[in-house]
N, C-alpha and C positions, 0 to 999 in steps of 0.2 A: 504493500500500500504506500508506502513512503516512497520507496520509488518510482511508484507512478505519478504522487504531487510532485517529486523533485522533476520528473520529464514534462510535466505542465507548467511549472514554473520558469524553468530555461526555454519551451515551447507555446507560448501562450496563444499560439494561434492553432495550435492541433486541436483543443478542443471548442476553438470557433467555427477552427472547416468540418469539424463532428457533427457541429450544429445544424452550420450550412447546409451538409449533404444529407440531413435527416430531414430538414423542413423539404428537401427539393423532393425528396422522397415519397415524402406524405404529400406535401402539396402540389405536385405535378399532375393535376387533373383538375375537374372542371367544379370547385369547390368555391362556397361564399367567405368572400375576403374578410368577413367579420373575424372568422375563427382565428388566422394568422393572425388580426388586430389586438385579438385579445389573449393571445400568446405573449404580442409584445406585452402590454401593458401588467401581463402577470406577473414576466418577468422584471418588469421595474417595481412592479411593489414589493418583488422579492429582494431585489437592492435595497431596496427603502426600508423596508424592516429591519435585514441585516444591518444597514449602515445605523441605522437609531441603533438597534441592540449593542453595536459596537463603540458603547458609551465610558467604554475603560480599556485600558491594554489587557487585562486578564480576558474580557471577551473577546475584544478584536483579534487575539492571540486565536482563541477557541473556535470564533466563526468563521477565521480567514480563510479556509476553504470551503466554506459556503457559496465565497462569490464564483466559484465555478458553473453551481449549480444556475443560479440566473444568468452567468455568459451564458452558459449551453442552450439553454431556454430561450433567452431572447435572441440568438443567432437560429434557432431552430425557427422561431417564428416570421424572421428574416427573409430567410433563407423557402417557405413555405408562401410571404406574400409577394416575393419574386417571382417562384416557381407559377401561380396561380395566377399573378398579373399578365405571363407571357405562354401560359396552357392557349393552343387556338380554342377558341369556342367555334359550337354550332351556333349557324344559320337557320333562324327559324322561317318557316317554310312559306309565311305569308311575304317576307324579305324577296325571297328569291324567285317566286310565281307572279309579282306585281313591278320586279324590277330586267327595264328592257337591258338596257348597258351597265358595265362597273366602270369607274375612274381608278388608275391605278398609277404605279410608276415602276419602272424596271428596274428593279435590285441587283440581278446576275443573269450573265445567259455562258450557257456552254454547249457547243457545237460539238454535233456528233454526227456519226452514220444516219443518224433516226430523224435527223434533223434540229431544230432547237430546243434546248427548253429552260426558258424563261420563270427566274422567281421574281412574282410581280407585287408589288405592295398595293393591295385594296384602300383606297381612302374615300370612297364614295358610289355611291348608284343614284343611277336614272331612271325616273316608269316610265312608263308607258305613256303618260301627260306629260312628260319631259322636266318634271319635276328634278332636282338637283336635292341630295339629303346625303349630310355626312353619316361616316361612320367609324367607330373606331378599325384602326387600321390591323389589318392580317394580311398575311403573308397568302397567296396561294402559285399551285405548279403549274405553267401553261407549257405544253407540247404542239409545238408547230414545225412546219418545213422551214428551210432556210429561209430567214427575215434578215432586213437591213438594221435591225432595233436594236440601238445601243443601250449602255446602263444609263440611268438617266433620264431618260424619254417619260414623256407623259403619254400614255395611251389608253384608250377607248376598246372596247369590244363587247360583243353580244353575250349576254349573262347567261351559262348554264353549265355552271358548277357541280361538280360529283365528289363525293365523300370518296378517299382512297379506302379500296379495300383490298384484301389479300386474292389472288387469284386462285382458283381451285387447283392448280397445277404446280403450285407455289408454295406448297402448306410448310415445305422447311424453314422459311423464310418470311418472318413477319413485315411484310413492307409497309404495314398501315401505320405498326406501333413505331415503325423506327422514322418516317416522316412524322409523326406526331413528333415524336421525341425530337425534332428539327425545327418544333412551329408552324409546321405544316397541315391541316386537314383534309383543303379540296384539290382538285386538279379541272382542268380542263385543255381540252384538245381545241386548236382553235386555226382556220388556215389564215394565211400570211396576209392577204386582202381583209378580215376581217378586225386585225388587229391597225384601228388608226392611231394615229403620233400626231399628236396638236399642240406638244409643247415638248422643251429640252431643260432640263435643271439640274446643272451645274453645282456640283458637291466637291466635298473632297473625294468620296468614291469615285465621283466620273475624274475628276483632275490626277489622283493614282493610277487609273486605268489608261487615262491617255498617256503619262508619265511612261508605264509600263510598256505600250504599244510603241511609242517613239525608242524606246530600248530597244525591246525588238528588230525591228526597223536597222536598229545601228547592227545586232549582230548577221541578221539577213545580210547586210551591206559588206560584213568585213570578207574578207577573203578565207576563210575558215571553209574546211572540205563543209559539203550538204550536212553529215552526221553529224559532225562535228558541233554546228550550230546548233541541232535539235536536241543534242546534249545539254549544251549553256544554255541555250533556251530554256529548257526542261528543270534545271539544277537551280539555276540563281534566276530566271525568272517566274517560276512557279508556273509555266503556263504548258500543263502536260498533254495537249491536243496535238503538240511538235512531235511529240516521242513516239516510234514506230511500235505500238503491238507487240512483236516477237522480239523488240529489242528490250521494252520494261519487262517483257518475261524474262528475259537470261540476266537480268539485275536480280530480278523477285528469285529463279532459282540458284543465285549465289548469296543469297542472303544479305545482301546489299541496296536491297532496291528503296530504301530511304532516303540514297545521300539524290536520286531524284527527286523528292519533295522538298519544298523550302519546311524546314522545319528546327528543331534546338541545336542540331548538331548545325548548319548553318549560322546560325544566333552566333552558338560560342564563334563557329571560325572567323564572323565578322567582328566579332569584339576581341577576338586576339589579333588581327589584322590590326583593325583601330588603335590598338593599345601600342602593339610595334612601332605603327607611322607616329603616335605620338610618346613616343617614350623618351625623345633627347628633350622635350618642353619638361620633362621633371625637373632637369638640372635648372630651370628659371621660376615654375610655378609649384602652387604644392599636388601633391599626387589626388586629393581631392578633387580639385578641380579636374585634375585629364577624366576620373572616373566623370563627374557631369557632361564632360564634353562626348566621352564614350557612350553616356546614353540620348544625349541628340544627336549624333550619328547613326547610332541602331534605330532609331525610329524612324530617321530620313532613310536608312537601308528598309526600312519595313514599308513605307511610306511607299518608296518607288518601284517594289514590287508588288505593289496592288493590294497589302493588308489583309492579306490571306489568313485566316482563322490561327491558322498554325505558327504561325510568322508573328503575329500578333502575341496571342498565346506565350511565347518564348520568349516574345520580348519583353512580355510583361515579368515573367519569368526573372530575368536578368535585369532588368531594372531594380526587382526588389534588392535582389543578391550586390547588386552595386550600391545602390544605395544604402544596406545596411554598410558595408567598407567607407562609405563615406559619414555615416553614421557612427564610425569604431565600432561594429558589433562585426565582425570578422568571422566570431565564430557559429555566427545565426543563419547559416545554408541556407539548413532543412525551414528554420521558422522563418526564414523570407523565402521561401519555395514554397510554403505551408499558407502565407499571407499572398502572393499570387495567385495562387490556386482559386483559394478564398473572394478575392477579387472577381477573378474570371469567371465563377461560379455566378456570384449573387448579380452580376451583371447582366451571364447569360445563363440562365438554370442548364437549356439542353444541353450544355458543354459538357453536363456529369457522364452523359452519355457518349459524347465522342470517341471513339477509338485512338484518337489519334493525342487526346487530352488522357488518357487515360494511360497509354504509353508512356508518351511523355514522364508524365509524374513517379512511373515506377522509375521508370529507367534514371536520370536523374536523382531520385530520392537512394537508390540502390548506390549508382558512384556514390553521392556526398558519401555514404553511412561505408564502405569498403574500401575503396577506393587503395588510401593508403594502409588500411589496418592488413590488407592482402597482399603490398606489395611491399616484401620480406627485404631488399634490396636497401642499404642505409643512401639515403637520399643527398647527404653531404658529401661523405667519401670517394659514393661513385655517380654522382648527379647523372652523368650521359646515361648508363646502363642503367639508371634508375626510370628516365624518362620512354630510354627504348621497353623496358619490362611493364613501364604501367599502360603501353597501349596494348598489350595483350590481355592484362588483368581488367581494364576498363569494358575491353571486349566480352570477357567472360562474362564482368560484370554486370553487361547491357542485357545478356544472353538471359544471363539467372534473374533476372526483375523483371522483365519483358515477357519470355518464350512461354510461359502459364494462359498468359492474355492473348497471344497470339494465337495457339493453339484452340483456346474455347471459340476467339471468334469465326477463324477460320480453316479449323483443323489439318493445320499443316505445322512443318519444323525444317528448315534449311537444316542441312548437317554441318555446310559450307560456312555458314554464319562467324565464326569468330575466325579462321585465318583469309577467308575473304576482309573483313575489314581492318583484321591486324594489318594487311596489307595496304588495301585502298586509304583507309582514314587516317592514317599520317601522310601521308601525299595529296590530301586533299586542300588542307589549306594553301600550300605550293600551288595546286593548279586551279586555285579560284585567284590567286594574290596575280599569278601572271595572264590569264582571263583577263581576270579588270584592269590589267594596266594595258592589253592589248585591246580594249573596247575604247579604251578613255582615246588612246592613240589612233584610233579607227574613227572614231568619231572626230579625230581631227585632220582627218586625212592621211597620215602617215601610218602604214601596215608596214612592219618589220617582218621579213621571209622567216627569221628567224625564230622569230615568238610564236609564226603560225607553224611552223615545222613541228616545236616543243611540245603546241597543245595540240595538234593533229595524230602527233606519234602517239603523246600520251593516252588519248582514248583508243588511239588504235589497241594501245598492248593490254586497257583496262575492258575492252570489249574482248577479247582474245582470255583474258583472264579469268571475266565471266562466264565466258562460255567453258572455260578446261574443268571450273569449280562445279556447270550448274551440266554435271553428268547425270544419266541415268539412274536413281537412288541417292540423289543429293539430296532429296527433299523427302522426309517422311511427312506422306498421307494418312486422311483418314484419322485424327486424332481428337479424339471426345472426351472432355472434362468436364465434372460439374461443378458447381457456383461451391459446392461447400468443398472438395477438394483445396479449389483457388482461395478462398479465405484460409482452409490452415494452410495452404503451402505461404502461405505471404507470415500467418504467423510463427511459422517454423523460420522463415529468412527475421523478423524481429528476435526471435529468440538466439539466431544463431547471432546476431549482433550484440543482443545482449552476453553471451560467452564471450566472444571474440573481446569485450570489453572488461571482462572479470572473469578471471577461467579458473572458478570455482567448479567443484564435486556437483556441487545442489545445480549450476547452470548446465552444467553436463549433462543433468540426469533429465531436466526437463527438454532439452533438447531435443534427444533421443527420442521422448518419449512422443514432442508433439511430432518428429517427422515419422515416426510409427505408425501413429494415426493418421496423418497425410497419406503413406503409399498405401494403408486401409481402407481407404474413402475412396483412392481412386480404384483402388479393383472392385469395391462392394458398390459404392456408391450408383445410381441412375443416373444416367446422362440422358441429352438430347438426340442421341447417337437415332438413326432412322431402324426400324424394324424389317421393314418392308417398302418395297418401291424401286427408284431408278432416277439415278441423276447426269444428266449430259452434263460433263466437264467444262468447264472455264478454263482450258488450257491452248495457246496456239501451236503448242509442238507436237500435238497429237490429238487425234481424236477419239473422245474415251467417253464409255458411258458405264457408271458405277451402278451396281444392283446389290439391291441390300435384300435378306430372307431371311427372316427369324431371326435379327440381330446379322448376321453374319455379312460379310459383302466379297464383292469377286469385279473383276475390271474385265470389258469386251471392248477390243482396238478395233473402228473402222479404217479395214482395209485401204487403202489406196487404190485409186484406176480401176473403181468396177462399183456397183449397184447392189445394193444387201438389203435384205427385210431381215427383221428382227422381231418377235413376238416374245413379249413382256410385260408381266400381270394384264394381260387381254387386252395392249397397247399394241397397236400395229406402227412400226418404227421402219420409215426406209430412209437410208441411208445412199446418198448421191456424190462420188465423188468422180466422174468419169467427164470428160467434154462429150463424147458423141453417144449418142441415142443408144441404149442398152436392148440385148436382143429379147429384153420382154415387151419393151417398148413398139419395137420394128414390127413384133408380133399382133400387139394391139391396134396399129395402125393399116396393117394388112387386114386385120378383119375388118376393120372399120371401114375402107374400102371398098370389101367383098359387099358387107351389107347397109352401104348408105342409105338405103330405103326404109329398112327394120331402124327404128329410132328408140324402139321400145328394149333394146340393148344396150348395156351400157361399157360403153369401154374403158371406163375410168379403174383404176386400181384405189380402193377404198383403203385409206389408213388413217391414224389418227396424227402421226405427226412424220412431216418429209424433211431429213436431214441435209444441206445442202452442206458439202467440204470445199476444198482450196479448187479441187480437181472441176467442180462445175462452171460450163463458160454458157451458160444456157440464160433463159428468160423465167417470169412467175409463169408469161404466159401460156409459155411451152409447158411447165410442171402443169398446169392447168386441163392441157389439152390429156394429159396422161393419171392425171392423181387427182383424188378429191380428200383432200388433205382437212383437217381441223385446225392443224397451227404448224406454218416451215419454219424450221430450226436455220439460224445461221449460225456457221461453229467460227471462234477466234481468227481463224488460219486466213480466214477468207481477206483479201486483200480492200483497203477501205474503199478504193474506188467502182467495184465490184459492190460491195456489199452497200455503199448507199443509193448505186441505180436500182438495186434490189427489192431494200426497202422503198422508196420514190414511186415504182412500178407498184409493188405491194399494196399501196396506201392509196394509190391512184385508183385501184381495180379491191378495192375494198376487202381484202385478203388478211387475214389474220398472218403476222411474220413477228418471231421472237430472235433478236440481234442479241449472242451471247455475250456477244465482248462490248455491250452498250446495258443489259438488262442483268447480267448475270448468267449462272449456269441453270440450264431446265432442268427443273427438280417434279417428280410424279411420287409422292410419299403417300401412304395408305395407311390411313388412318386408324 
């Protein structure tokens, strides 16, 4: 028990993000704002008590860890009229049957095979009388073909909003709760003529985005091989539409495919950049101040590439962590990583749910807490061999706070993961340091042969690297954990920090004891693991459809250069991966032929779902003429310019088509 006040005390914001993440918990649903209200005010009369009872040092002594219990309380209530003020609400129905247009403004758009799709801010409707009537604003998803609609636009369109629901085919995969969890409720499909632009409003989001575009623009321009670009592009401008498909796949199966997201590891490399260029100003100013000037350069670094959730997130991150340094609190990481968080939370509740927030914070929290107690090497003596051994240990250490979370949400494990980035991530800062000095030189006309040779070879040999790492069984598949698993494995990692910190008999013995019950929980335990059903893969180097029976599962590789049916729990599954007409097809059209008069024949091949691979050079129309299909699968492999005349044709001719590597993997799970 003392122990745990002593870690609230030198942490005092552990138990406000306690708080936080308990209100968001409770209150992340569609609940009256009274209750949070009067959470807070509980908890101030529980101050106010305490503080009156605290009318001598013998009490004040006695009640002083009282006042935890009202932080907790009133961060809980916090934290609950956050989550509640930004839950979407429903649209009641006389709203939406009386209203002809919505007024909105365009928050984000991201361009795909499927075409666009626009997060639009609702701030008003129009009836039918042309009446005008605000409304509080929500967020909702619009899907359209290619539009010219930038962030920012004021636009117009016909109201008929749909509640997202999960599709029957989809049951692995909650897509309703996890756009909720985003802010999100409705969607609507909407074609590009119906969406009008009658005004443009200039933000800082649109002034970031144009920022960002005009970057762009600079590395388009420099003389850097095509790949090359769509690397930097992808890497330091966050803008991952450049990066080819099968190329973030040989990132993702070398266990590297993060240093493509702008995200912490990013953060830190610009703030050690920044620190480097300003490090001879210490001999003039005090180190204070460069730390301030550190953090309005990470912002203007965050600023100009477009303010990305993640980018954001990290900086706020490092802000705290620098500001406690400029504070003299040095040794408060974790409770300025803790007060971040915290921040990030109560600002944005859905953030608890992010993956990429949720990472982050382990990974992170894991170095501070290891870091050096793991790396055995005295840091004085032999400083270089110390710095070379901790980017191996940092790696481990990324691995062991991370690989839990990753695994639940997406049941896979690089195996490639730690000497993949023992390698790439100390060469990383080197090849972002000479990037930006060859952008800044580019944008001023002068391209060095030299600079572009260094940074052309260099991705040559870290593409070349990826791919030796991302072999055959580099990645274990197929990995299911469950929620109470991942709580004791994380409390077995606090525990082992508590030994590593005092390596007594009694830390020993509890250690032991809770990763006991961890490897117990994960054999006994129930997961979400599927029973029964069948899932087409999200993979482009192969194409693979998993089957699960009675728990169990088994993998079936479509062939290459030929035509396959497949029957699967009473699913008829053809699979297409050939350019020219298959001879069941030839046969179908010779009778067709024979008997164009008999119409009361049908020469269609009835399935439920038609697999189109890399190998098809064909039309929907042609699949049309031969299959009467329920839903055409497009798999990864397919190449984008291909698969968006596909989908375009599809949508045009009213046809159901599910884009893998745009929607996900097809999942048919039985309930």
């Amino acid at each position: 028990m003392n122990t745990l006040l002593a870690t609230l005390s030198r942490m005092p914001f552990l138990i406000i993000l306690l708080g936080v993440i308990a209100g968001i918990i409770i209150g992340y649903r569609d609940i009256s704002y009274i209750i949070p209200i009067s959470i807070i005010l509980f908890s101030w009369g529980g101050w106010w008590a305490i503080t009156r009872c605290s009318n001598t040092p013998q009490r004040s002594l006695k009640l002083r860890h009282g006042h935890w219990i009202w932080a907790f309380t009133l961060f809980t209530g916090i934290g609950m009229l956050s989550a509640t003020l930004s839950y979407p609400k429903e649209i009641d129905n006389d709203t939406l049957t009386t209203t002809k247009y919505a007024s909105a403004s365009v928050k984000s758009k991201e361009t795909s095979a499927n075409g666009d799709r626009l997060i639009v801010e609702i701030t008003g409707f129009i009836d039918h009388n042309g009446s005008y009537n605000h409304t509080s604003p929500f967020d909702v998803l619009i899907s359209t073909s290619a539009s010219d609609l930038t962030v920012g636009d004021k636009i117009s369109f016909p109201l008929d909003l749909k509640i997202i629901e999960n599709n029957g085919n989809y049951q692995g995969f909650d897509y309703a709760s996890y756009m909720i969890n985003r802010g999100i409720r409705y969607r609507q499909y909407c074609h590009p003529s119906e969406l009008h632009r009658y005004d443009h409003q200039s933000n800082w989001r649109t002034l970031s985005i144009t920022i960002r575009d005009r970057l762009i623009e600079i590395v388009e321009k420099s003389h850097l091989q095509k790949n090359t670009q769509e690397f930097v592009i992808t890497m330091l401008l966050g803008d991952k539409s450049y990066m080819p498909d099968e190329t973030r796949q040989i990132f993702s199966n070398a266990g590297i495919a993060h240093i493509l997201a702008l995200s912490g590891l990013h953060v830190g490399i610009i703030i050690v950049l920044i620190s480097s260029i300003l490090f001879p100003l210490g001999f003039f100013i005090h180190r204070k101040i460069i730390y301030l000037i550190t953090i309005v350069f990470l912002w203007i670094f965050a600023f100009i590439t477009g303010m990305s959730a993640s980018v954001v997130r990290a900086s706020i991150m490092a802000t705290f962590y620098l500001s406690a340094k400029i504070l003299e609190r040095q040794n408060d990481s974790i409770n300025a990583l803790l007060g971040a968080i915290t921040l990030i939370l109560i600002a944005n509740p859905s953030a608890l749910y992010d993956v990429g927030l949720q990472l982050s914070a382990l990974t992170v929290t894991s170095i501070i807490l290891f870091s050096e107690k793991l790396n055995f090497i005295d840091r004085y003596k032999h400083p270089r061999l110390y710095r070379i051994f901790s980017t191996f240990v940092i790696s481990l250490i990324a691995v062991g706070g991370s690989w839990i979370v990753v695994a639940y949400y997406f049941h896979i494990f690089p195996l490639m993961f730690i000497p993949a980035n023992a390698i790439v991530v100390p060469l990383l800062p080197f090849y972002i340091s000479i990037t930006i000095i060859h952008l800044i030189l580019s944008s001023l006309g002068m391209n060095l042969d030299f600079l572009i040779l260094i940074i052309d070879t260099l991705y040559t040999w870290l593409i070349s690297l990826s791919e030796f790492l991302a072999f055959d069984g580099a990645i274990i598949e197929n990995i299911w954990v469950s929620p109470i698993t991942i709580i004791l494995y994380f409390i077995s990692i606090t525990f082992f920090a508590i030994w590593l910190s005092n390596r007594n008999r009694h830390n020993l013995i509890n250690l032991s004891s809770i990763i006991c019950l961890t490897i117990l929980s994960a054999i006994i335990m129930p997961t979400d693991k599927p029973r029964d059903g069948f899932i087409v893969q999200d993979r482009w180097d192969s194409n693979l459809i998993r089957i699960y029976e009675n728990g169990c599962d088994s993998l079936i590789k479509i062939p290459h250069d030929t035509t396959i049916v497949y029957k699967i729990y009473d699913k008829q599954i053809v699979c297409i991966d050939e350019n020219s007409i298959s001879k069941s097809e030839r046969k179908r059209d010779r009778q067709k032929s024979k008997n164009e008069t008999n119409t009361s024949i049908n020469y269609h091949y009835n399935c439920d779902y038609v697999v189109l691979c890399k190998g098809y050079r064909g039309s929907i129309t042609h699949l049309l003429r031969h299959y009467d299909a329920k839903l055409i699968v497009l798999m990864p492999e397919i190449f984008n310019s291909k698969e968006q005349s596909l989908v375009r044709e599809a949508q045009r001719l009213n046809v159901p088509i599910h884009s893998v590597d745009n929607n996900g993997a097809l999942k048919y799970l039985v309930e």
